[in-house]
LOZA-266023 format. One record per residue: x, y, z of N, C-alpha, C in turn; residue number from 1. Coordinates in steps of 0.1 Angstrom, whole numbers. Example, Ala and Ser with C-alpha at 12.3 -4.5 7.8 and 13.67 -1.06 7.14 Angstrom:
2
132	-57	78	123	-45	78	132	-33	78	1
128	-22	71	137	-11	71	129	0	79	2
END
This chain:
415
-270	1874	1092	-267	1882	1080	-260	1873	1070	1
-264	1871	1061	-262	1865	1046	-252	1868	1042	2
-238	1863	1030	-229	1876	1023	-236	1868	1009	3
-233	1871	998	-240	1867	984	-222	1867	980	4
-223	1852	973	-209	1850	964	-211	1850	950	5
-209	1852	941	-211	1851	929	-220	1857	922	6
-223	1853	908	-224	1842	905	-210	1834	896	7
-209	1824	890	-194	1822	882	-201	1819	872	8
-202	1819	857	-204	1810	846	-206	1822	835	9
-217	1812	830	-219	1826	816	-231	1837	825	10
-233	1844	808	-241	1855	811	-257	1854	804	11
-260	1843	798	-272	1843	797	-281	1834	803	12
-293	1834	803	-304	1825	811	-312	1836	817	13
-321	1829	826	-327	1837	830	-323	1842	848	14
-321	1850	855	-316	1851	866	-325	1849	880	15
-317	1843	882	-327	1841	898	-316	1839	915	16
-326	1840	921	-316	1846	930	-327	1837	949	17
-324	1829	947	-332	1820	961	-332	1828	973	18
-320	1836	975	-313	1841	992	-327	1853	994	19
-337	1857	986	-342	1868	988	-356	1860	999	20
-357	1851	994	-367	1844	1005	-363	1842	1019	21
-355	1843	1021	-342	1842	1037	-351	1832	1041	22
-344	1819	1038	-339	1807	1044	-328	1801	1051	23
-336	1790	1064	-331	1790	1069	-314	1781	1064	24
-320	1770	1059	-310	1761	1054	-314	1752	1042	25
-305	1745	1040	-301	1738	1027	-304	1721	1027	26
-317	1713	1025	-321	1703	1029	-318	1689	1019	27
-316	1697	1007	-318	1686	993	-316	1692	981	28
-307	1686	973	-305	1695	958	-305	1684	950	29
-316	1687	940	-314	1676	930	-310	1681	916	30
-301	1678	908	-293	1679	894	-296	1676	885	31
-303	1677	871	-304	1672	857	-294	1676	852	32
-289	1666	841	-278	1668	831	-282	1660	819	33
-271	1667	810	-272	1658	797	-255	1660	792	34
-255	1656	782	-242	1652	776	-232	1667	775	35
-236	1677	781	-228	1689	783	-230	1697	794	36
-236	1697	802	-231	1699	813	-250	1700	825	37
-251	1704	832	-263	1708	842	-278	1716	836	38
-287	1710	836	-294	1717	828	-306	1718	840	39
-308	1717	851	-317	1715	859	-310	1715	872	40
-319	1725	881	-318	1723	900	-328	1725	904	41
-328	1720	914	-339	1717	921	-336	1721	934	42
-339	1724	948	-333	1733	957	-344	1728	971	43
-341	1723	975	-351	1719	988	-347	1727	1000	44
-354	1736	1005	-349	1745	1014	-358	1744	1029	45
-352	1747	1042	-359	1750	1050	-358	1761	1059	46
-373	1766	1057	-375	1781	1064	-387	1776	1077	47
-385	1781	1088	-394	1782	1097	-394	1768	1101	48
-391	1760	1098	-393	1743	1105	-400	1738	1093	49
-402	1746	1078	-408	1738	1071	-404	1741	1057	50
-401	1731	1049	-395	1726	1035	-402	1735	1021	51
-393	1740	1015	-399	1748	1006	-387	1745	992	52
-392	1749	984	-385	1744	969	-388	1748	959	53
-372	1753	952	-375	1764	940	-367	1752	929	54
-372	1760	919	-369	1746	905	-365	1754	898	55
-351	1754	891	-345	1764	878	-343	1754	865	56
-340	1760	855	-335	1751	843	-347	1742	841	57
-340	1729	826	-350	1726	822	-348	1711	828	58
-361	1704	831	-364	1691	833	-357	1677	826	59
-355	1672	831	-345	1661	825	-347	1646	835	60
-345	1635	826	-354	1625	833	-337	1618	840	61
-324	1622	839	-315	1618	843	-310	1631	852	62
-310	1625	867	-307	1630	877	-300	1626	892	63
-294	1637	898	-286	1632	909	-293	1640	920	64
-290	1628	935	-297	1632	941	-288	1641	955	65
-287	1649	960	-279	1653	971	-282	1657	985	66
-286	1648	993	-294	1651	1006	-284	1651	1019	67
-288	1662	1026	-282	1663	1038	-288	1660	1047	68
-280	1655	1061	-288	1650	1068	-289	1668	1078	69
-302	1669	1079	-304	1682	1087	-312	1681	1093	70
-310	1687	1108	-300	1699	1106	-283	1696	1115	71
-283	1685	1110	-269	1682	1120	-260	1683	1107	72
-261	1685	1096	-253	1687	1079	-255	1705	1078	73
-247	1707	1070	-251	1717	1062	-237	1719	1054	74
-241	1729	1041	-234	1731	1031	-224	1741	1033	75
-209	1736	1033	-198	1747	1037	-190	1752	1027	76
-191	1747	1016	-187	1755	1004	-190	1746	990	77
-190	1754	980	-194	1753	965	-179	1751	964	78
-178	1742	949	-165	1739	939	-173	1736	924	79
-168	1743	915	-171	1738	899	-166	1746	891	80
-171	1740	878	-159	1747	865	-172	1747	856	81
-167	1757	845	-181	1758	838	-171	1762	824	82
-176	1759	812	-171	1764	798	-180	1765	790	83
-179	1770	777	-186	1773	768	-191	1763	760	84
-204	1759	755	-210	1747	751	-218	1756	732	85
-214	1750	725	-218	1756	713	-231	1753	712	86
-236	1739	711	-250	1738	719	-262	1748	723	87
-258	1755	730	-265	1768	739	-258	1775	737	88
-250	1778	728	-241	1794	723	-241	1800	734	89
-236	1796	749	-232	1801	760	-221	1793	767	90
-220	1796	774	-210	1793	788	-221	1786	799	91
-218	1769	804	-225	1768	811	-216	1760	824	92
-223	1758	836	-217	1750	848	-213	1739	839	93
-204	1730	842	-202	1716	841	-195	1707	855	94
-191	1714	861	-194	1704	873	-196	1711	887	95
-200	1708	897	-201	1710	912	-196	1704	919	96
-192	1708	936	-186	1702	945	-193	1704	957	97
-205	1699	959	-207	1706	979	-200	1695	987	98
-195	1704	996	-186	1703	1008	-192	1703	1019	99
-197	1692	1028	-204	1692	1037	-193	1685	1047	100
-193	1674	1059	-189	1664	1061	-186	1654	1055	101
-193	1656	1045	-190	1642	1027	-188	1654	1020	102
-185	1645	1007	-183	1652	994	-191	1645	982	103
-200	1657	976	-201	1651	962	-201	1656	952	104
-205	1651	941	-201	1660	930	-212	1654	919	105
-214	1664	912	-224	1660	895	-221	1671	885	106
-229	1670	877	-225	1682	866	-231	1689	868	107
-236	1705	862	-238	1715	864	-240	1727	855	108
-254	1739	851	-267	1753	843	-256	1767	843	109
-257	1776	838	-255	1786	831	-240	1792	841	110
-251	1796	854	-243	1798	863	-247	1802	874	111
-240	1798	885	-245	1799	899	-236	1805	905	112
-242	1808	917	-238	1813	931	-245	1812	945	113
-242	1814	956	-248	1811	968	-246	1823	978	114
-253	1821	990	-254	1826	995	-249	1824	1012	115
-240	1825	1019	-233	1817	1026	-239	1828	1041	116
-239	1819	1053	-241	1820	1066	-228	1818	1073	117
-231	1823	1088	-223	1816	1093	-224	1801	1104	118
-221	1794	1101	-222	1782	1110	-232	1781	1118	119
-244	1774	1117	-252	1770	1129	-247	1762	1140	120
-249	1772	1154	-243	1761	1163	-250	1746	1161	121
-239	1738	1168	-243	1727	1170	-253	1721	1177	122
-261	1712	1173	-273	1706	1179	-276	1690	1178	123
-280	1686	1189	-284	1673	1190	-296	1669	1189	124
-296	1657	1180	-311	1650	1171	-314	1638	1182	125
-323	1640	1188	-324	1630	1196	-341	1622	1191	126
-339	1609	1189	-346	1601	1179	-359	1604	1191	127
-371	1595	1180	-385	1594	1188	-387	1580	1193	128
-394	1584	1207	-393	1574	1215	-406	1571	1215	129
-409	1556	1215	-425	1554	1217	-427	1543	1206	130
-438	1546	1198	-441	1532	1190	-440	1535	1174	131
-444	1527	1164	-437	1531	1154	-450	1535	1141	132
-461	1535	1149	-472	1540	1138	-477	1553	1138	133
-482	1555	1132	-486	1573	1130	-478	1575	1116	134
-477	1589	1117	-471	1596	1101	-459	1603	1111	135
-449	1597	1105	-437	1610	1110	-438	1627	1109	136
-432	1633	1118	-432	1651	1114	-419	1652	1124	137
-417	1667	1117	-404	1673	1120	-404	1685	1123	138
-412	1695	1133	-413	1707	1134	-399	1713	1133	139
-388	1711	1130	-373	1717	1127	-369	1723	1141	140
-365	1736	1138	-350	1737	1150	-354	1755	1152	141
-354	1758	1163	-362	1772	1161	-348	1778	1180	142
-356	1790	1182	-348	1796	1191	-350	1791	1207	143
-363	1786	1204	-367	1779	1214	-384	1785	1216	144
-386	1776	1226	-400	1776	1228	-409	1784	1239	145
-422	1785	1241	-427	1795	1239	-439	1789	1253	146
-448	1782	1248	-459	1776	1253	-461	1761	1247	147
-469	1756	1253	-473	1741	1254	-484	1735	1256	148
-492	1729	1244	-504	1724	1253	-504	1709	1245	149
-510	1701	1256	-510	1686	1252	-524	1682	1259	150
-528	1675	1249	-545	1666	1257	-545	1657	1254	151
-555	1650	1261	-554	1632	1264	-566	1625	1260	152
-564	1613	1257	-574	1605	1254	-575	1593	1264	153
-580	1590	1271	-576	1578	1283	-562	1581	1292	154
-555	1570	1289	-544	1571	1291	-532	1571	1287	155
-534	1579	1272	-527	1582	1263	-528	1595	1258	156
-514	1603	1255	-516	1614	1254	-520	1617	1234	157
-533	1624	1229	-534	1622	1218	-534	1636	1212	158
-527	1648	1212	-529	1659	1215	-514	1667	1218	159
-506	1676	1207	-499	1684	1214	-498	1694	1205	160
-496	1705	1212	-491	1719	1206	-479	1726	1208	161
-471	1731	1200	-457	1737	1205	-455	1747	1200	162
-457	1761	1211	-457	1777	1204	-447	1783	1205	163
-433	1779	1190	-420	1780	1188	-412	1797	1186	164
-406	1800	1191	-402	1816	1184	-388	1814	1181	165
-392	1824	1169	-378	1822	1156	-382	1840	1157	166
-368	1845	1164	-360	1861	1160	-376	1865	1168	167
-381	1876	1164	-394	1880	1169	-409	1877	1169	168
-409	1862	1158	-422	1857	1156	-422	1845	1159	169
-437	1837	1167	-444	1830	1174	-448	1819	1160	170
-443	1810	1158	-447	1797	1148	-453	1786	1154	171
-467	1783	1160	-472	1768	1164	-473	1761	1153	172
-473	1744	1158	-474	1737	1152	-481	1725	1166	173
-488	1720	1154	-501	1707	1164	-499	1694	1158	174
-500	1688	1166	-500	1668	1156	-510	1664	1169	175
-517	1655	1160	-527	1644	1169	-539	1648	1166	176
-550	1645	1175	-560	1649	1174	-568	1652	1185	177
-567	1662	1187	-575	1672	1200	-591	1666	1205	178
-591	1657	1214	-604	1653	1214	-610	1660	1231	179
-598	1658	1238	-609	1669	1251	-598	1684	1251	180
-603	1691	1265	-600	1705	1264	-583	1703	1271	181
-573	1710	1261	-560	1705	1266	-553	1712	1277	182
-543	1708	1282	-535	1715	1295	-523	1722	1286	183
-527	1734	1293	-515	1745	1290	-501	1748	1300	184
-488	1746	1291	-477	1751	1298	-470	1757	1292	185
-466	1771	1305	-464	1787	1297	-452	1786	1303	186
-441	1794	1293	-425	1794	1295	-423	1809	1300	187
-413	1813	1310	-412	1824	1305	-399	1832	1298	188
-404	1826	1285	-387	1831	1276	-388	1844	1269	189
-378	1851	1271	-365	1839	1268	-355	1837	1279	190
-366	1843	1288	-352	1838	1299	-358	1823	1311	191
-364	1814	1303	-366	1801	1307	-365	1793	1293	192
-358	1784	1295	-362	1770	1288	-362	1760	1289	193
-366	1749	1284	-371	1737	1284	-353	1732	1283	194
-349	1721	1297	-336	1718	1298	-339	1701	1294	195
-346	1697	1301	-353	1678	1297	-366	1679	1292	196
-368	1666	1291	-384	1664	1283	-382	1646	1289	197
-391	1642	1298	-393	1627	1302	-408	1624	1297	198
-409	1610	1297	-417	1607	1290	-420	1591	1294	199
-429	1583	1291	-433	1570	1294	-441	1567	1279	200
-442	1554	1278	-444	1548	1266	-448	1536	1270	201
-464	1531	1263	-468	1520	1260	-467	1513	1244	202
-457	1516	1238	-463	1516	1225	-472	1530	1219	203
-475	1540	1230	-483	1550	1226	-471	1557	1238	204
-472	1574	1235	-469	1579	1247	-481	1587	1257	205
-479	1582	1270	-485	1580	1280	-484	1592	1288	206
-475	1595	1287	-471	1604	1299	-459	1613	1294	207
-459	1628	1298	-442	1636	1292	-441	1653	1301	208
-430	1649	1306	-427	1659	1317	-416	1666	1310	209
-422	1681	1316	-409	1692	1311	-402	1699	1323	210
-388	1696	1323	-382	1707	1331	-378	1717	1331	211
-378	1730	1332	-367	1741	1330	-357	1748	1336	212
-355	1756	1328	-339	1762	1335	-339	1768	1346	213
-352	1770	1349	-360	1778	1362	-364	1770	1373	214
-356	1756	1372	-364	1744	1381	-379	1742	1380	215
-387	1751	1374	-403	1741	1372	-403	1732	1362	216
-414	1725	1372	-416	1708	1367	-432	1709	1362	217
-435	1706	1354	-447	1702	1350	-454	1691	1342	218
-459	1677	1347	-464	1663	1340	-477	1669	1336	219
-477	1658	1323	-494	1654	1318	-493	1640	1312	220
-500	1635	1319	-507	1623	1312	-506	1608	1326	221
-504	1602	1323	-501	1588	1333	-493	1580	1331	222
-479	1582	1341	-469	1572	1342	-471	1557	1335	223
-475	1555	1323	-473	1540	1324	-467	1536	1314	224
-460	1526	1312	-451	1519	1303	-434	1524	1306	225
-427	1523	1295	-413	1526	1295	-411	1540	1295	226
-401	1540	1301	-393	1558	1307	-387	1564	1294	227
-385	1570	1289	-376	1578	1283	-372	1587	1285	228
-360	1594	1286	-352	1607	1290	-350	1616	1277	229
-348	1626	1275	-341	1636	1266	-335	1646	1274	230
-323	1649	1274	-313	1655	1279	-301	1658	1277	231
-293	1667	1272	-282	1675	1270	-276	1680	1276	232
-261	1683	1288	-255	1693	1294	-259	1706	1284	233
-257	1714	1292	-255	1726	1285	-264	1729	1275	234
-276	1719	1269	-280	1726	1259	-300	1722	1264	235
-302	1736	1256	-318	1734	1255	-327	1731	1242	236
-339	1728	1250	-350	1724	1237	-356	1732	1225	237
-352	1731	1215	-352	1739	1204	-362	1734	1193	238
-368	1726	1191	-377	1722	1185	-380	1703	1189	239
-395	1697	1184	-397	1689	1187	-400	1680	1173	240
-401	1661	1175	-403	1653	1159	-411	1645	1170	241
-412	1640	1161	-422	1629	1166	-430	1615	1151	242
-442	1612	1160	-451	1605	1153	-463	1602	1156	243
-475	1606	1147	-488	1607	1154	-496	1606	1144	244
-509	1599	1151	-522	1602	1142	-534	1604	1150	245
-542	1597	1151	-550	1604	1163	-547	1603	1178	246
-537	1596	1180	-529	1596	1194	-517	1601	1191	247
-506	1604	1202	-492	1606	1201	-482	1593	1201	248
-481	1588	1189	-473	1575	1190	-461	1575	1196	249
-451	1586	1187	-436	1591	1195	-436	1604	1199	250
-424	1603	1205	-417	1616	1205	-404	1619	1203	251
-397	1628	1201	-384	1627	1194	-379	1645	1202	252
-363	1650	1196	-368	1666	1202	-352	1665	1195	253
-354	1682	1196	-338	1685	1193	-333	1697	1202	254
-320	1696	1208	-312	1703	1215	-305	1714	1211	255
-306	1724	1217	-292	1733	1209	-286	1741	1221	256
-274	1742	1220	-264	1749	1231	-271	1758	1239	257
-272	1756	1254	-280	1769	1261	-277	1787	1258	258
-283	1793	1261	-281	1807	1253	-273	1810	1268	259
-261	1824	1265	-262	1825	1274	-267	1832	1289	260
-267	1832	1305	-274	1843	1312	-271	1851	1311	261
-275	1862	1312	-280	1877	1311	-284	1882	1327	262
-274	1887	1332	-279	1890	1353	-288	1900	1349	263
-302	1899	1354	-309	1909	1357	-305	1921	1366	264
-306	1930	1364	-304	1942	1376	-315	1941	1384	265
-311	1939	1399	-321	1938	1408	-329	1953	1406	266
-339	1951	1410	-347	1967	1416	-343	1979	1420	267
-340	1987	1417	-329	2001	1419	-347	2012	1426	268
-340	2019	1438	-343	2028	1443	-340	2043	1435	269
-348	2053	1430	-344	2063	1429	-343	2074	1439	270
-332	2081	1439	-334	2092	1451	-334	2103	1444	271
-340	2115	1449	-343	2129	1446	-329	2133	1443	272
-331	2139	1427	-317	2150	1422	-318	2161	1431	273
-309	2164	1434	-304	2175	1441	-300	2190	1435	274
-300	2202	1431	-296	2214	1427	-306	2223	1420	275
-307	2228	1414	-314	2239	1406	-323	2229	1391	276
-334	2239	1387	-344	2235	1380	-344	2241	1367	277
-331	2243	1362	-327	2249	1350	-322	2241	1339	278
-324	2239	1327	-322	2228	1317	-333	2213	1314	279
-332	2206	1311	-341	2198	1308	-335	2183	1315	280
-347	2174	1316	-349	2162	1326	-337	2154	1317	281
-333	2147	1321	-326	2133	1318	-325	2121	1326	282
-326	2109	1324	-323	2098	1332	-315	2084	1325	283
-304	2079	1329	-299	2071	1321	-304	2057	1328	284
-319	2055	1336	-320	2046	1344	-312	2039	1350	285
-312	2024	1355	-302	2012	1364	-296	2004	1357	286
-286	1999	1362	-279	1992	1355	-269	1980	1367	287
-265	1971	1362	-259	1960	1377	-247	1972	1385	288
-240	1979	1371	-228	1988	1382	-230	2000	1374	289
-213	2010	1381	-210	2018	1373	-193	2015	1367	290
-190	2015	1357	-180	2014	1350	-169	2023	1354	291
-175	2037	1347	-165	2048	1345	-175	2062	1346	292
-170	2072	1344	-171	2084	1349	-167	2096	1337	293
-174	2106	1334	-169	2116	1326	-169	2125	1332	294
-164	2136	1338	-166	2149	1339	-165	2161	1332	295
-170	2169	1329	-161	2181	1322	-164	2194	1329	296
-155	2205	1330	-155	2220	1338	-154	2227	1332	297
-171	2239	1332	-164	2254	1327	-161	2262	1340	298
-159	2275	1330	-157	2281	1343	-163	2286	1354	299
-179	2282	1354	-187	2283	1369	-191	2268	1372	300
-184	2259	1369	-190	2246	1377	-193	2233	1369	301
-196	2228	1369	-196	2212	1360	-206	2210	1349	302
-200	2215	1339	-206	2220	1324	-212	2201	1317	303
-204	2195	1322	-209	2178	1314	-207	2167	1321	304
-216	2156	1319	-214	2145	1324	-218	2133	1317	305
-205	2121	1320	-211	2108	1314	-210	2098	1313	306
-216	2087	1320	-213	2078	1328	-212	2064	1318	307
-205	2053	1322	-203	2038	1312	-205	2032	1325	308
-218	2023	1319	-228	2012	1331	-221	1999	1326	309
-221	1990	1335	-221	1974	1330	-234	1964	1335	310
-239	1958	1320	-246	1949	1325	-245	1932	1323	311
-240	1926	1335	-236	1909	1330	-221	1919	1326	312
-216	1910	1313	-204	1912	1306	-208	1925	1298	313
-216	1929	1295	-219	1948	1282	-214	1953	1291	314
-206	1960	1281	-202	1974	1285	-215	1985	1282	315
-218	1987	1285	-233	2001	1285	-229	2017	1283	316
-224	2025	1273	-220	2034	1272	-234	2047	1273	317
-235	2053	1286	-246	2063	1282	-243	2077	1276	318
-255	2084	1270	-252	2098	1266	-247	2106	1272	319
-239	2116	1270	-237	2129	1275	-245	2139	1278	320
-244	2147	1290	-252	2150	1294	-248	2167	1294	321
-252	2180	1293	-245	2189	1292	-239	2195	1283	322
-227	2202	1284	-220	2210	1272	-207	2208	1276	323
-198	2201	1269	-186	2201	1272	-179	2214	1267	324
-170	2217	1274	-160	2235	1271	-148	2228	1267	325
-142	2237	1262	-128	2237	1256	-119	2229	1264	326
-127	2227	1276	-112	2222	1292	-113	2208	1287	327
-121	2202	1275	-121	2186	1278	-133	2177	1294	328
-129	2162	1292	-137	2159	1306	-121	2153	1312	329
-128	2151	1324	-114	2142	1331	-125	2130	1337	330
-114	2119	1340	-120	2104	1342	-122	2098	1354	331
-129	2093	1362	-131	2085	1371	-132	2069	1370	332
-126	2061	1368	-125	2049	1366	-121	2041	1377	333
-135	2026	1379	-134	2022	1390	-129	2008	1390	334
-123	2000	1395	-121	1988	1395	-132	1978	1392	335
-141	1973	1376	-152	1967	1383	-145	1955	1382	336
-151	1942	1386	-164	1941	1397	-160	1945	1412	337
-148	1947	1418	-144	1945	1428	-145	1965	1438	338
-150	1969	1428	-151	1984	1437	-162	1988	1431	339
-168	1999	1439	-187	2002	1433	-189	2017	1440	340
-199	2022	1437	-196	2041	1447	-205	2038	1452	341
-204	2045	1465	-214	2043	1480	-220	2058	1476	342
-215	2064	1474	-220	2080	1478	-214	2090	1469	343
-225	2100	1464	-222	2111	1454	-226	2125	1464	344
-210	2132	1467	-212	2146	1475	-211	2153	1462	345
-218	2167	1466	-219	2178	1454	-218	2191	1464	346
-219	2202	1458	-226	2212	1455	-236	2216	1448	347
-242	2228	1445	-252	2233	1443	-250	2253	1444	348
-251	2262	1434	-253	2275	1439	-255	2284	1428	349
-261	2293	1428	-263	2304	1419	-253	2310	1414	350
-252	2309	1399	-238	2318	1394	-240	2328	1387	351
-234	2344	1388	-240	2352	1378	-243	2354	1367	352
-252	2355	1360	-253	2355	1346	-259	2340	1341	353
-261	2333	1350	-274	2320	1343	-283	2320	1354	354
-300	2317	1349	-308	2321	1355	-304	2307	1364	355
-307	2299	1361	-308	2283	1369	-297	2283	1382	356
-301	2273	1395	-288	2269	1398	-284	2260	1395	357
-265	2257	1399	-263	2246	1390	-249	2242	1400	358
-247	2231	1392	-236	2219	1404	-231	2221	1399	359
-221	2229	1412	-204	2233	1408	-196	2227	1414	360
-196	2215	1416	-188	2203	1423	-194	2189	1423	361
-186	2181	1422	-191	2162	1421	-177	2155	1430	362
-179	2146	1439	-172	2138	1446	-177	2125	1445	363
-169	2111	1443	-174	2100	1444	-169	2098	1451	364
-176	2086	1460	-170	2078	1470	-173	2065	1472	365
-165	2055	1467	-161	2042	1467	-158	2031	1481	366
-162	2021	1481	-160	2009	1488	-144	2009	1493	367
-134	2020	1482	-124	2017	1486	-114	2031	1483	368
-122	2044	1482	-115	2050	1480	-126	2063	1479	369
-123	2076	1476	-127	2093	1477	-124	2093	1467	370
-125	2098	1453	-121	2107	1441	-122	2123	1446	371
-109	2126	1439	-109	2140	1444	-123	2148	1435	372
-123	2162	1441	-136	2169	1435	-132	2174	1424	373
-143	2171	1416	-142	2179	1400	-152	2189	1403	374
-142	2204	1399	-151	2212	1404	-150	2223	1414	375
-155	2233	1418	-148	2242	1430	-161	2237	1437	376
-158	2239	1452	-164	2230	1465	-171	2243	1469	377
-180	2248	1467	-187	2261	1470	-202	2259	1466	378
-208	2266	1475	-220	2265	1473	-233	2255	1486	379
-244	2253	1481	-251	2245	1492	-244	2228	1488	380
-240	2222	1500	-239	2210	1499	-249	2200	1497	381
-245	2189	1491	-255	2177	1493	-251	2168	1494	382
-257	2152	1494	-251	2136	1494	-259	2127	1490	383
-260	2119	1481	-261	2114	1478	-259	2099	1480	384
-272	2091	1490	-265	2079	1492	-277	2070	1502	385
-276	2057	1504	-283	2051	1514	-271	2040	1518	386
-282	2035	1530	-269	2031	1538	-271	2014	1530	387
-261	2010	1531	-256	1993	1523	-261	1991	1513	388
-262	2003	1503	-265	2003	1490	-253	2008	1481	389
-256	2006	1466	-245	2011	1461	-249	2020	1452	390
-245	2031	1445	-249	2036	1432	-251	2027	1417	391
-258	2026	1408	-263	2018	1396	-263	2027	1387	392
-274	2035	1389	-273	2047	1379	-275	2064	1382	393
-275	2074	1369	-278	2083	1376	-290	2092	1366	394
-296	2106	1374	-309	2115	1365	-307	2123	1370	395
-311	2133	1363	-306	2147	1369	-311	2156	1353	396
-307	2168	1355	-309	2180	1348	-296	2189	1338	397
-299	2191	1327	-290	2200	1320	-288	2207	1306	398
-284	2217	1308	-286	2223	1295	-273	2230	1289	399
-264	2240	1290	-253	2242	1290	-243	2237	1302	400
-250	2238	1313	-244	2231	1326	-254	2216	1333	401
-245	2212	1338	-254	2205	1348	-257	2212	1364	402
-274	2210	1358	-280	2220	1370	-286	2211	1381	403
-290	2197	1377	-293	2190	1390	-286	2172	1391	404
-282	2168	1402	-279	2154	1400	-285	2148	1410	405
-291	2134	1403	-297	2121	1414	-292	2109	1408	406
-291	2098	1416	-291	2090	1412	-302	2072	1420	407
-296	2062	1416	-302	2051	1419	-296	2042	1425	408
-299	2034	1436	-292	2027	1443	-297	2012	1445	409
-291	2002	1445	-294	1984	1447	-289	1984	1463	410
-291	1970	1467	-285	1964	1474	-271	1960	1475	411
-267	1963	1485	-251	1955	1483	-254	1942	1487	412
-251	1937	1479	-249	1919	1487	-236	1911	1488	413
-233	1911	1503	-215	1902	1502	-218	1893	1503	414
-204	1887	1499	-210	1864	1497	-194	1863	1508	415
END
């Protein structure tokens, strides 16, 4: 998410506003001036891994050039002063400051403003390895990758494809020239990525192996010539450079900080809700644990329920279930990670004056402890539980009361 600063200067010209194309970053800005202040910008931007550019003001054959090196640069803040020029019977820029890792400065149009991000993590440019003919490219820096396909010419690989995703959309990009049918390698992200990228070089690249976070290994082409490595602790493959023309001359790649894991919830068992068929279905499905506990009591039996899951580090807050009464809920709160409920005892029974039956009692029971009952202890019993499992989540039934409860259970696993 973007914030919009400004703009500062005068109030005439014509208005324009770059941030509505949502780019990604700031590549190159070039400046016309004349003897009063900025009369020209020029704006080299990159969106998607590729270079786009908007032109304001008027053209002028004296100019400054401002290039970042990206994406290991970017722009951290604006400085300038702007006054009134009789000239243009306005108020215009007259000078600028971008603040990168360097500083520069030139003169400076009517009036500007920007549009500021927060910080791209950091990323490593790791140069291309191999030979030095072909046409350079730079498919840019993306969320990471997707699929892979590369094909060969002899013993050289002349052929690659890289199917990049940025937020929810799929961007390929191809260099070389595809002359037989290529070998595909499929990721499965976002929860795999590309951790190395090896490779051999004759002057041409020969050969280029990918690893992942998932330990698979997959080669194409033929070991021969010199080795090259690409490799980062902690970070993965986020987009790829290179050099090519109808063969793969180099290869080049860039790194960005690994994302981080996310524990999957193993496979959860559901067991049959227990009590009366009055109110409507609900299920808050599985989750790695349970956090915490809601209860609430009317006066025939357990009017609400509402449970807080954890998944990895989330806190997971589910809906309420039921009708809470005037009594409030009271809490059940478990030690996580170190305590988990083995078993949910209840009740179950007919109360007069509601057609359904409904649970008028809930007991948890813990790895290391009983919670007292919420609830009066009457009625048909039940339990809830398997053996060296734990509870994850729960489903059940309700409409002014809770009329049925089940839940879901994992493996326990000790280390």
């Amino acid at each position: 998410m973007s914030q919009k600063v400004g703009p500062f200067g005068g109030n005439k010209g014509h208005a324009f506003d770059d941030g509505v194309f949502g780019y990604d970053d700031v590549k190159k800005v070039i400046l016309g001036e004349d003897d009063h202040g900025v009369i020209y910008m020029k704006i080299e931007y990159v969106k998607d891994g590729k270079f786009e550019t908007q032109v304001h003001g008027k053209t002028t054959e004296t100019r400054k050039v401002f290039e970042l090196n990206y994406p290991d640069e970017y722009i951290t803040s604006i400085q300038g002063s702007y006054s009134d020029v009789s000239k243009y019977n306005s108020t215009v820029v007259k000078t600028l400051i971008f603040k990168t890792s360097h500083v520069w400065s030139g003169d400076a149009i009517d009036a500007i403003g920007a549009h500021f991000f927060a910080s791209s993590p950091p990323l490593k440019q790791l140069e291309p390895q191999g030979g030095n003919g072909g046409s350079a490219w730079d498919d840019g820096v993306y969320d990471g990758v997707k699929k892979i396909l590369v094909g060969q010419d002899g013993n050289r690989l002349s052929y690659v494809k890289f199917e990049y995703v940025k937020g929810s959309t799929s961007i390929p990009h191809s260099h070389g020239k595809r002359k037989q049918e290529p070998k595909e390698f499929v990721l499965d992200y976002p929860n795999e990525h590309i951790v190395s990228v090896e490779g051999t070089s004759d002057g041409f690249v020969t050969s280029i192996t990918f690893k992942t976070s998932k330990g698979k290994t997959s080669t194409f082409g033929n070991l021969i010539g010199t080795k090259f490595v690409f490799e980062e602790k902690d970070f993965v493959l986020v987009g790829f450079r290179g050099r090519s023309n109808d063969l793969i001359d180099a290869l080049g790649a860039h790194f960005g900080p690994a994302p981080p894991i996310v524990p999957v919830p193993v496979p959860a068992k559901k067991l049959e809700a227990k009590g009366g068929n009055g109110g409507a279905a609900w299920d808050d499905g599985f989750y790695e644990d349970v956090r915490k506990i809601y209860i609430g009591q009317g006066d025939s039996g357990v009017s609400f329920v509402k449970f807080e899951y954890v998944n990895g580090k989330e806190l997971v807050a589910g809906v309420g279930h039921g009708k809470m009464s005037i009594l409030g809920t009271e809490e059940f709160v478990l030690d996580f990670p170190n305590e988990y409920i083995v078993s949910v005892e209840g009740c179950y029974d007919n109360v007069y004056g509601i057609e359904a039956e409904l649970v008028t009692m809930l007991r948890f029971k813990t790895n290391k402890r009983t919670s007292p009952p919420f609830g009066l202890d009457a009625g048909t019993p039940f339990t809830l539980e398997m053996k060296d499992h734990k509870i994850v989540g729960f489903h059940g039934k309700a409409g002014d009361f809770v009329h049925k409860a089940g839940v879901y259970v994992s493996p326990i696993f000790k280390s």
